[in-house]
Residue frames as qw, qx, qy, qz and C-alpha x, y, z in Angstrom:
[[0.499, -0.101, -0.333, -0.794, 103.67, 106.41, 119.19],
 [0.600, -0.217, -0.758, 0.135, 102.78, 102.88, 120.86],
 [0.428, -0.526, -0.607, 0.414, 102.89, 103.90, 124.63],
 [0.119, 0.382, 0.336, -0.853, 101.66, 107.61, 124.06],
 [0.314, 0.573, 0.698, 0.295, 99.36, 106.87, 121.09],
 [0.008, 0.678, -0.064, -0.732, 99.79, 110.15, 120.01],
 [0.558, 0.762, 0.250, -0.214, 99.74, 111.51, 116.20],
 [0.742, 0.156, 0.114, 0.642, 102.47, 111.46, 114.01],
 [0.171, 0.807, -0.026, 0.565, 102.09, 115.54, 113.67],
 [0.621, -0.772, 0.007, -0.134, 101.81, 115.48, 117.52],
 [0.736, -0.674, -0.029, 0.057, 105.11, 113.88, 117.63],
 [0.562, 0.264, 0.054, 0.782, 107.09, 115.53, 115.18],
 [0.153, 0.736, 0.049, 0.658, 106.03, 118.80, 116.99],
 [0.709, -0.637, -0.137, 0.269, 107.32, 118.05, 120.79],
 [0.433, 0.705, -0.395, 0.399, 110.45, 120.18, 121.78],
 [0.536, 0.044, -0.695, 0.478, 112.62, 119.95, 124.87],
 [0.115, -0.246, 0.327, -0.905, 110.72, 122.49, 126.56],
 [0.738, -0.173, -0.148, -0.635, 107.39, 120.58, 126.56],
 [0.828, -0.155, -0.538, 0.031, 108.72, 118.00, 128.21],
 [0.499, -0.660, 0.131, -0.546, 108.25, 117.97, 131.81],
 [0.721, 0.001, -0.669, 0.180, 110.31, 114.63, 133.49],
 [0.032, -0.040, 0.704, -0.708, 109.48, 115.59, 137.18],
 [0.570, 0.115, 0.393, -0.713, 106.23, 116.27, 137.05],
 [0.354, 0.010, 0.893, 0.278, 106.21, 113.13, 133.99],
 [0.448, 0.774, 0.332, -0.299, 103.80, 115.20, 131.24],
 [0.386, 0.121, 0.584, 0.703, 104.68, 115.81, 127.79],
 [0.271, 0.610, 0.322, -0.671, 102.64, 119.25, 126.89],
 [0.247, 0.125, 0.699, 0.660, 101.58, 118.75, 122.65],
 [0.585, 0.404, -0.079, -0.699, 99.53, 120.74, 120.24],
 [0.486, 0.234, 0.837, 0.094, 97.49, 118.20, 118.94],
 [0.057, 0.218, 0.640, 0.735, 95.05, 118.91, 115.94],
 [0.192, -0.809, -0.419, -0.365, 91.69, 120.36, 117.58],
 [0.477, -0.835, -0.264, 0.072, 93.75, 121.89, 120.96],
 [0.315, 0.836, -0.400, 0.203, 96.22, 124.19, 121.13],
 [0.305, 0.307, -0.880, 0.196, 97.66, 121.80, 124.09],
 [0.887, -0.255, -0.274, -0.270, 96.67, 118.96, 125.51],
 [0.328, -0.573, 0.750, -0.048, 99.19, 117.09, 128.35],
 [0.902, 0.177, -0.382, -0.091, 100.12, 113.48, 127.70],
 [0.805, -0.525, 0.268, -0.067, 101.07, 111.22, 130.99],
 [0.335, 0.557, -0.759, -0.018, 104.96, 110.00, 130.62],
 [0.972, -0.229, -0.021, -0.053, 104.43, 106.30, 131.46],
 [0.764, -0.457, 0.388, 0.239, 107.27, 104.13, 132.73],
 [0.742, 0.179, 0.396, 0.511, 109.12, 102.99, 128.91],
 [0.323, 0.865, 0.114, 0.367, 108.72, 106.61, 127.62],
 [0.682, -0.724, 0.069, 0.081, 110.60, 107.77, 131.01],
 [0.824, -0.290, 0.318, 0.369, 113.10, 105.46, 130.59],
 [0.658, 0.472, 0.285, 0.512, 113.70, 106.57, 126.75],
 [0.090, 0.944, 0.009, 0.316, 113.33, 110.33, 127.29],
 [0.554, -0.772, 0.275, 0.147, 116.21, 110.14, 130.61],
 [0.825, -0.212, 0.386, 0.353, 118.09, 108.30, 128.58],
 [0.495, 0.729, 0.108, 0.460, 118.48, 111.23, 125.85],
 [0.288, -0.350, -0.212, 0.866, 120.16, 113.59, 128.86],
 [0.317, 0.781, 0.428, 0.327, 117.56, 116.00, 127.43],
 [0.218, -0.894, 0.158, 0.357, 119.51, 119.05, 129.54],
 [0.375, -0.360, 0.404, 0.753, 122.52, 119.17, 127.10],
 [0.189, 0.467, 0.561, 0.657, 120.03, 120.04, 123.85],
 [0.132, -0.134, 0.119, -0.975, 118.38, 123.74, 123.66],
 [0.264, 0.227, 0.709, -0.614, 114.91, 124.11, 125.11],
 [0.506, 0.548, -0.129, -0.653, 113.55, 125.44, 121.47],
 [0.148, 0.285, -0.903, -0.285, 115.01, 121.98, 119.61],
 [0.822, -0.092, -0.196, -0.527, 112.45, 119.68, 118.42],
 [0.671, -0.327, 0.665, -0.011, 112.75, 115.92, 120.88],
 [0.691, -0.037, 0.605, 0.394, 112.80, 114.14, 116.88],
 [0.316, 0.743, -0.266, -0.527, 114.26, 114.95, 113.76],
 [0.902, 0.407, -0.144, 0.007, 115.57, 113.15, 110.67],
 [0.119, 0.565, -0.741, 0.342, 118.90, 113.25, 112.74],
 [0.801, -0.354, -0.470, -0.109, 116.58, 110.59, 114.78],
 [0.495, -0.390, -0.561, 0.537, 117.29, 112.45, 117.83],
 [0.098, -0.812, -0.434, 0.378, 116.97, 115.49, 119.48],
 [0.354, -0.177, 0.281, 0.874, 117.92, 119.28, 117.45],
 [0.321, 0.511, -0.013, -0.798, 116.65, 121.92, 115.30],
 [0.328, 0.266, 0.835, 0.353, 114.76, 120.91, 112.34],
 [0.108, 0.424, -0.142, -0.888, 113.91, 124.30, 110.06],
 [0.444, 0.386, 0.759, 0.277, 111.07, 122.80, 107.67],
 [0.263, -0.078, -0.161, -0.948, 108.98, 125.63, 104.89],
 [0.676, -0.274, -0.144, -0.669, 106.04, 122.99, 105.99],
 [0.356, -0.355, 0.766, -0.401, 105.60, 121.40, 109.29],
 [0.856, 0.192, 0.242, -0.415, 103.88, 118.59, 107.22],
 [0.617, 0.557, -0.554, 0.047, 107.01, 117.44, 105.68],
 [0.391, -0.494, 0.632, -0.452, 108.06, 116.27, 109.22],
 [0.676, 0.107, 0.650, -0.330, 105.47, 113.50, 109.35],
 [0.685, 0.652, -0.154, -0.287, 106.12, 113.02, 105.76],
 [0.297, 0.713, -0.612, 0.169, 109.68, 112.29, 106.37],
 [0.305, -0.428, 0.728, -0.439, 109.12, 110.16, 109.14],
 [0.848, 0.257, 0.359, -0.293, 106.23, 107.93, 107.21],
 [0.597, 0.670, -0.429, -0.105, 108.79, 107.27, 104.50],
 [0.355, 0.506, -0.781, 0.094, 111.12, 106.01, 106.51],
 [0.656, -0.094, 0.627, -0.409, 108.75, 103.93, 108.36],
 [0.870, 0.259, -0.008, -0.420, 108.36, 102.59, 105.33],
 [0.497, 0.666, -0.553, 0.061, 111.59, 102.04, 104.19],
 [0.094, -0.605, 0.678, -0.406, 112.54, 100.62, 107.41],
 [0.477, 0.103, 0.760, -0.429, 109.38, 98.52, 109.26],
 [0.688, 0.392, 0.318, -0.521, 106.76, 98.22, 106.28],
 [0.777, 0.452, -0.326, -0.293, 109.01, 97.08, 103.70],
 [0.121, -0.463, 0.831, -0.284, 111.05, 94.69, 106.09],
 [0.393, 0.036, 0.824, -0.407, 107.82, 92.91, 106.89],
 [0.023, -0.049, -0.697, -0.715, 106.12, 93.51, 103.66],
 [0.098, 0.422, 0.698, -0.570, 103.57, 94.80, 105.11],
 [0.293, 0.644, 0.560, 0.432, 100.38, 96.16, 102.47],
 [0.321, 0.447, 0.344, 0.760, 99.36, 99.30, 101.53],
 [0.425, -0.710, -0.220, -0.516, 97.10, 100.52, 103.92],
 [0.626, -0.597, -0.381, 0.326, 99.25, 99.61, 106.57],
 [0.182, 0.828, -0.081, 0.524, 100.84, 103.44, 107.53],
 [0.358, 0.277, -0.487, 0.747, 102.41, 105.05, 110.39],
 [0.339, -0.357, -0.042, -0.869, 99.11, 105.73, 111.87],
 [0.684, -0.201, -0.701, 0.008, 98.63, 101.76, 112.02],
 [0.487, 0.111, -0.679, 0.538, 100.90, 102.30, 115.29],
 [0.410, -0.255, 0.149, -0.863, 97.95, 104.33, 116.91],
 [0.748, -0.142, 0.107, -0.639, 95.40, 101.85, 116.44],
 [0.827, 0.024, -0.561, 0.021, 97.14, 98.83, 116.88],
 [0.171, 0.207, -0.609, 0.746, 98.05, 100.49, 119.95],
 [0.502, -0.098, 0.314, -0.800, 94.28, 101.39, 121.07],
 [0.882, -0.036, -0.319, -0.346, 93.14, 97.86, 119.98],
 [0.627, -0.146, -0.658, 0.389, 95.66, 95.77, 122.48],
 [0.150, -0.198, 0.459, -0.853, 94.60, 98.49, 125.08],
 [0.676, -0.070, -0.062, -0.731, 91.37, 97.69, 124.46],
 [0.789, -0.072, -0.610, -0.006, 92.06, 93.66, 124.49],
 [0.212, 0.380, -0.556, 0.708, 94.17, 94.55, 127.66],
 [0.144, -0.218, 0.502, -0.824, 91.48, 96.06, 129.79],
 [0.703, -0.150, -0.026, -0.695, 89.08, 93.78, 129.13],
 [0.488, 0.556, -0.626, 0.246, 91.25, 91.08, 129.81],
 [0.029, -0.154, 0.652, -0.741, 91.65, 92.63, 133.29],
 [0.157, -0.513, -0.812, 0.228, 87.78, 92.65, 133.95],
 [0.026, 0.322, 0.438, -0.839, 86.50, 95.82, 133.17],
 [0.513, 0.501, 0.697, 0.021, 83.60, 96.32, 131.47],
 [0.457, 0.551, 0.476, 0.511, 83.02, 97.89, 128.17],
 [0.040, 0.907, 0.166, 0.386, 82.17, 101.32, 129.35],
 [0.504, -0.769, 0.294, 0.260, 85.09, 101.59, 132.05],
 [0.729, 0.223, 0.449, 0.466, 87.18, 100.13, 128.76],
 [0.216, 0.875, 0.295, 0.318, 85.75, 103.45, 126.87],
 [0.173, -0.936, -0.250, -0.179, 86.34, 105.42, 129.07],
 [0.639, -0.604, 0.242, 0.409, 89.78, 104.58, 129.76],
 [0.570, 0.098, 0.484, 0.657, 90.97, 104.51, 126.17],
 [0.094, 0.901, 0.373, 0.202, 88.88, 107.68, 125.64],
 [0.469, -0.875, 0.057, 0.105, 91.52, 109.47, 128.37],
 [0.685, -0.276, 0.456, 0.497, 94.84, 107.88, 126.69],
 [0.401, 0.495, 0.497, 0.589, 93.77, 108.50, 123.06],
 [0.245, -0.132, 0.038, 0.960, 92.79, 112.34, 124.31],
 [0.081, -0.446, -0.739, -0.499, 89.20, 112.07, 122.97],
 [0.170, -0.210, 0.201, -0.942, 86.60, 114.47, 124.07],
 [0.633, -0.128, 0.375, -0.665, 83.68, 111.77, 124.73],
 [0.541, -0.225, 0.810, 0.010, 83.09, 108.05, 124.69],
 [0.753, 0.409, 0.507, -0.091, 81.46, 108.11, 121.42],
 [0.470, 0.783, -0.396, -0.100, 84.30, 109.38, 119.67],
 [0.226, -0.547, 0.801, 0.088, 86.38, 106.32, 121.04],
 [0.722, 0.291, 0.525, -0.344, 83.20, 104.40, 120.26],
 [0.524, 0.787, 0.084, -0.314, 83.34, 105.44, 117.03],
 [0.198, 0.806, -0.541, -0.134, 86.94, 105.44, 116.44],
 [0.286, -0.371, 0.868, -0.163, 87.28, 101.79, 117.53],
 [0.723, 0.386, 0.537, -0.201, 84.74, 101.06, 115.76],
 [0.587, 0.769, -0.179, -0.179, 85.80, 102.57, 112.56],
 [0.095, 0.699, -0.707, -0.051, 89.31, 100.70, 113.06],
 [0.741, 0.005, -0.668, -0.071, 87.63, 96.95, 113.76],
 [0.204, 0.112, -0.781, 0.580, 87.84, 96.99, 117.68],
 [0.537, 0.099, 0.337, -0.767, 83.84, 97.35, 118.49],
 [0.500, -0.081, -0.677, -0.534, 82.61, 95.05, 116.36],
 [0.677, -0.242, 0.441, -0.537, 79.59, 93.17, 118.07],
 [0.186, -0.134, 0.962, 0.146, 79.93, 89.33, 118.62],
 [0.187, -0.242, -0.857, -0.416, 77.53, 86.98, 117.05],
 [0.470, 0.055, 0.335, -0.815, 73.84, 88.14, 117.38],
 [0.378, 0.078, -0.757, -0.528, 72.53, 85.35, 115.80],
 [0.290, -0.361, -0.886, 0.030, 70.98, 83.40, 118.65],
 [0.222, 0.312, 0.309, -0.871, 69.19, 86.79, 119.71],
 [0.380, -0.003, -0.479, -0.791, 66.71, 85.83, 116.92],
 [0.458, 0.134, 0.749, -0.461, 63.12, 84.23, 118.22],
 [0.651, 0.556, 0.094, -0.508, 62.43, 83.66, 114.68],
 [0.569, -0.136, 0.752, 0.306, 63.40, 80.50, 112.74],
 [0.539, 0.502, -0.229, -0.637, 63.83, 80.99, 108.91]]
């Protein structure tokens, strides 16, 4: 989830077939498109070669509660991402004792908020910022990253305070 900030549904419904390691694309039904590609960066690569994904069938899902590749037969494909937020809990959230509201979803937007520290970092400006994290996250225009970064604490605006020409 980190270095494709995908959805948890998104990435309990990859199989071996949607993954592309020449051409480095990952093809997912997301929630508004039936598919959508997603760039394999360099650490995903590395993980996905290292599964030999040629010795599993093409129809197997890339994770299961076997925490690797295979069939996984559910009566709802929401038990998946059910199954997988448990043991996030069990695993990362009560390790660190992390609160309530932190979820499996955190790993999205604590991903798109060090992108966002990242690229501005580098020097680019707010709306080349957008407009990259608008392309990673999959969004259909900059005011839904606007929005979405805002709605997670990454937009806030800095102190306006000395914009005032009025002394109370």
């Amino acid at each position: 989830m980190w270095y494709s900030v995908m959805r948890p549904l998104e990435i309990t419904r990859i199989r071996i077939r949607n993954i592309d390691l020449e051409s480095r694309v990952i093809a997912i039904e997301t929630k508004t498109e039936i598919q959508r590609y997603i760039p394999i960066n360099e650490p995903i690569y590395i993980y996905l070669t290292s599964l030999n994904l040629e010795k599993y069938n093409s129809s197997d899902f890339l994770f299961t509660k076997k925490l690797g590749p295979g069939e996984w037969i559910t009566a709802k494909e929401k038990s998946k991402e059910d199954w997988f937020s448990r043991k996030f809990k069990s695993v990362i959230k009560d390790h660190f004792n992390l609160s309530e509201e932190y979820g499996i979803y955190s790993i999205r937007h604590n991903s798109a908020l060090s992108q966002r520290k990242g690229l501005l970092e580098q020097g680019l400006t707010n709306y080349e910022m957008l407009i990259t994290i608008q392309e990673v996250m999959g969004h259909k225009s900059p005011e839904t990253t606007q929005k979405y970064l805002r709605d997670i604490g990454g937009a806030l605006p800095k102190d306006w305070s000395k914009n005032y020409h009025i002394e109370l």
